[in-house]
N, C-alpha and C positions, 0 to 999 in steps of 0.2 A: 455160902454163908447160911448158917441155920437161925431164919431171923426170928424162929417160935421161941428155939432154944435160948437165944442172946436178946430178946427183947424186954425193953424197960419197960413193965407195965408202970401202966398211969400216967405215961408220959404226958406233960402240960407241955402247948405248943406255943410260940410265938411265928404270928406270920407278919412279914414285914413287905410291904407293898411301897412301891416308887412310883410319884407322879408329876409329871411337869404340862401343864394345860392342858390337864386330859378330863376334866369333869365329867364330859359327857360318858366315858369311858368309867368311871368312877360309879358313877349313876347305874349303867347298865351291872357294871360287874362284881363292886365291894358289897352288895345283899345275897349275893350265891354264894361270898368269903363268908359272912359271917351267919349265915345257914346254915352252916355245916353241923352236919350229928356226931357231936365228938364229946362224949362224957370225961374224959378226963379233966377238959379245961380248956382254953387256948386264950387267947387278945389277937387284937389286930392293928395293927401299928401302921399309920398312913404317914408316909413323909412325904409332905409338898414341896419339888423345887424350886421355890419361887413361881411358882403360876401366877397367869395374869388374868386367866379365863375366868371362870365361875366355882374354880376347886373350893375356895374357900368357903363357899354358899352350901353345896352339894356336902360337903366333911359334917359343915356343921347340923345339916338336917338329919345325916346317920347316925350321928354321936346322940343328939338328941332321944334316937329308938333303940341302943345297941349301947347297953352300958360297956362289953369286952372290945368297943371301940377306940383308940388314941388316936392321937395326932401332932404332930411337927412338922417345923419345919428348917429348911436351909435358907441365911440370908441372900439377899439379890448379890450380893458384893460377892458373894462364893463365887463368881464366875470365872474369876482363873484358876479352878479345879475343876477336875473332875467333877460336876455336879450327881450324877451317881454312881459315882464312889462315897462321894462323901455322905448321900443322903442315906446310903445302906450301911455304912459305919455307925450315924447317928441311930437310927431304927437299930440296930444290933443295939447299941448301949442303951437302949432306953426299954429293949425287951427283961421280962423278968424271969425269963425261962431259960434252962440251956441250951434245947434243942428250939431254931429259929427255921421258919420254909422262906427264902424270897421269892416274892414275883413282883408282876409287873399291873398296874391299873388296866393296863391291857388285856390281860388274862383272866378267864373264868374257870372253876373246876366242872370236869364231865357230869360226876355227881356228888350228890352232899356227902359221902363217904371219905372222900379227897382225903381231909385230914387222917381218918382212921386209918387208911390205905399208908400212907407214906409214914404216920406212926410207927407202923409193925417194921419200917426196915431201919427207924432210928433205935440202932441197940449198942451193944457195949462193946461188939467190934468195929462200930464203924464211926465215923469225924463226918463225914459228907453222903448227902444220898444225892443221888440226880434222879428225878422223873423226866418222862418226858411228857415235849409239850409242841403238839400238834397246830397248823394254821386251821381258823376258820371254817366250815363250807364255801364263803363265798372269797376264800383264797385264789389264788393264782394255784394249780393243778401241780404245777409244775413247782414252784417255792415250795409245797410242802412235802413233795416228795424227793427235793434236792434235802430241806432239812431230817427229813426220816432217814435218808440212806444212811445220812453223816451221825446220825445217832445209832444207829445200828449199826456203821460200820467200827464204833468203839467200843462194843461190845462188855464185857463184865470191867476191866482196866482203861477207864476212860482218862485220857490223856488232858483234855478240854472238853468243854457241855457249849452247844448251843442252846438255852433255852429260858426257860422263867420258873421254871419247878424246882428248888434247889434247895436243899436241906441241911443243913451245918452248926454245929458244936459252938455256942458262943465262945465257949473257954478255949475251943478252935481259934476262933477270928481275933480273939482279944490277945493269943499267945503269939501270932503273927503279926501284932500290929496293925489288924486288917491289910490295907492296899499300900502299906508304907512301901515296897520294893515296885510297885510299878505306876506308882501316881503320876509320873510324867507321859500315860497314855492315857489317851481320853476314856475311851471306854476297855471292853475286853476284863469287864467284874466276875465275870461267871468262868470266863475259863481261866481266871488267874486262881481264883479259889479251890478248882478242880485240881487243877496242875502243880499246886503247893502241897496238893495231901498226897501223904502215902500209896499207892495203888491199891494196896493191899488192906485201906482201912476207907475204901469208898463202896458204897453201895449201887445198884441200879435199879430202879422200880421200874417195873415192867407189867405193873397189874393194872387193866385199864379204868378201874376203880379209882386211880390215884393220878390219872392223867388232866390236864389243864390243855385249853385251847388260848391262843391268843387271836386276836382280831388283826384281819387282814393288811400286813404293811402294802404299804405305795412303792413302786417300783424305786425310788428313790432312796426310801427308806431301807430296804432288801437291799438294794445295791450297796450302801454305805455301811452296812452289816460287816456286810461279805468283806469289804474291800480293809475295814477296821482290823479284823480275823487275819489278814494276809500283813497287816501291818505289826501286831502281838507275836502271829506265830512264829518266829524268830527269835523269842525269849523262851517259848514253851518249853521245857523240859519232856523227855520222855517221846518225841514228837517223831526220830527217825524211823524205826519199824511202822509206826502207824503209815509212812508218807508214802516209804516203800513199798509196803502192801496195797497200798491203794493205786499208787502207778503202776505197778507188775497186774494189778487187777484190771486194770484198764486196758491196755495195752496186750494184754492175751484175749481181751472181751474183742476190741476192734481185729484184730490179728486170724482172730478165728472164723469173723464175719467175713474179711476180704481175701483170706485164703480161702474158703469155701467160695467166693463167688467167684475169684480169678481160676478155680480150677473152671468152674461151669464155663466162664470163657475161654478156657484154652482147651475144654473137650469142646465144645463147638463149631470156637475159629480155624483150630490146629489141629486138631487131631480128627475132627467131622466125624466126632462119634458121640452122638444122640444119646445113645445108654446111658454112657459115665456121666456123660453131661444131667441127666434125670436124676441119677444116685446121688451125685452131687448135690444136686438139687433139694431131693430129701432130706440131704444130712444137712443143709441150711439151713430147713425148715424146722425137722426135728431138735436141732440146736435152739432156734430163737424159740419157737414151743415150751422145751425145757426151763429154758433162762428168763420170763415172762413165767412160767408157773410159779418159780421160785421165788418171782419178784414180786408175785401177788399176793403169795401166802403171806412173805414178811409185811403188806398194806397193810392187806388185812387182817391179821395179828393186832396192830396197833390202831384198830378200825378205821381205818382214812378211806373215803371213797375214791378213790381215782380209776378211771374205767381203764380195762386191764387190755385195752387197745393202745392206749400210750405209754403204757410199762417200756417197752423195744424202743420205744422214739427215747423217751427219759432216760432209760437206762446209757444209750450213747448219746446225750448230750453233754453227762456230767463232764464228761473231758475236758470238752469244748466249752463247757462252761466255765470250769477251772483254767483254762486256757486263757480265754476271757478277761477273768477275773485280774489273773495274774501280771496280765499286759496291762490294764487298766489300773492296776498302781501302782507297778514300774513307770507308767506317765504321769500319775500322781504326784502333786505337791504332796511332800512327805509331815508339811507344817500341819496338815489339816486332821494330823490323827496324834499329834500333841499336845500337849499341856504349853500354852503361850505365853 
């Protein structure tokens, strides 16, 4: 996509942020939203879900300094919905721009450019952009290079988004009824949004100018992510090549690892020859070398530090992680990722 050629100058932004007793989180992150160096325009649109904490105290001290400030909310009774679904339907209808970014109270941008950056790919060929959005420094190592693979393994046709950087066409959302086809699941807002557009009229930011950090989930929190993900992805459209590719990828990663070491032990045990056994050896080495380079370059591409000694351990966990995952909602109460 030529986003110089197809870009809507002067695009006014709407950014629409969700929060449910996150003050603290509001505090730290909604003055870096509304920092941003963006000449064309933007608002910023805060929906409270019913918080019980201090959001309400915090909203109203920024609104106070930040006229491109709003605020709503969802009643406490909304509780047999989706509360954000519903609070990012609200914040969409209450934006006055076309092109809307969601994220999350959660989230901060890397830098004040954010908005400029994700500007230039809302153009006139695309309904949806997806940025990405990185964990914390003081993350789990490992959550955010499980999230970076899965975002790089969707590549320019992204089938579903993990994330909070999410860009989309109000005339988009409002032409689909927002979340009307899939309100009977709790959450799963960002990949239903993805998964309803076109392939072919989605965008991907990949400039780290335009990327977002969220603050570190609790292992629990990260758990009920993932296991929500395996409850959706059965509605996803577009979902079998991606599933495919990723298990044929997997399974030639492990396949190569223990055919290379069952040869080293069978020059050894059986055959008690040292050499092959050595060559062997090398070509294990030079294998995980290789695949550990390339696992680094794509880190660090999207700047995340993760030291490039646990690249080979993460790289074959995912399986086992998906593994994991997978078992862990097949014993799942399946009531707990519905609408009740």
């Amino acid at each position: 996509m030529d986003n110089e050629k197809n870009r809507v100058t002067g695009t006014k932004l709407s950014v629409v942020v969700t929060a449910h007793d996150q003050g603290a989180e509001l505090q730290r992150n909604l003055p870096l939203l509304l920092a941003q160096q963006y000449d064309a325009g933007f608002e910023v649109i805060v929906v409270d879900e019913s918080s019980t904490d201090d959001t309400e105290d915090v909203l109203k001290q920024l609104k106070a300094e930040n006229r491109h400030l709003y605020t709503t909310y969802i009643p406490a009774s909304s509780h047999y919905v989706s509360r954000r679904k519903l609070s990012i339907t609200i914040g969409v209808k209450a934006a006055h721009n076309e092109w809307i970014i969601l994220t999350d109270a959660s989230c901060h941008p890397d830098t004040d450019h954010w908005l400029e950056t994700m500007a230039n790919y809302c153009t006139t060929s695309a309904d949806v952009v997806c940025g990405y959005t990185g964990y914390d420094a003081d993350a789990n190592d490992y959550y955010t290079f499980y999230r970076l693979a899965g975002y790089y393994r969707q590549g320019e046709r992204p089938y579903c988004y993990d994330g909070a950087n999410l860009a989309i066409r109000k005339s988009t959302f409002m032409s689909r009824n927002g979340f009307l086809k899939n309100l009977h699941f709790l959450r799963g807002e960002y990949h239903f949004l993805v998964n309803e557009t076109d392939p072919d009229r989605i965008a991907t930011m990949n400039d780290t100018e335009g990327f977002v950090h969220q603050e570190a989930p609790s292992q629990r929190t990260w758990l009920a992510t993932q296991l929500n993900y395996f409850d959706i992805r059965r509605q996803l459209a577009r979902s079998l090549w991606p599933k495919f590719r990723f298990v044929m990828g997997q399974l030639l990663l492990h396949m190569s690892y223990w055919v290379l070491l069952a040869a080293i032990a069978w020059c050894l045990v059986a055959m008690h020859a040292p050499l092959f056994a050595g060559l062997a050896t090398v070509a294990l080495l030079c294998y995980a070398m290789l695949r550990t380079y390339l696992t680094y370059r794509k880190v660090k591409a999207y700047e995340e530090h993760i030291g490039w000694w646990k690249l080979p351990f993460y790289d074959l966990r995912i399986a086992w992680t998906y593994l994991y995952l997978y078992l862990k909602y097949k014993l799942a109460d399946k009531n707990d990722f519905t609408r009740k």
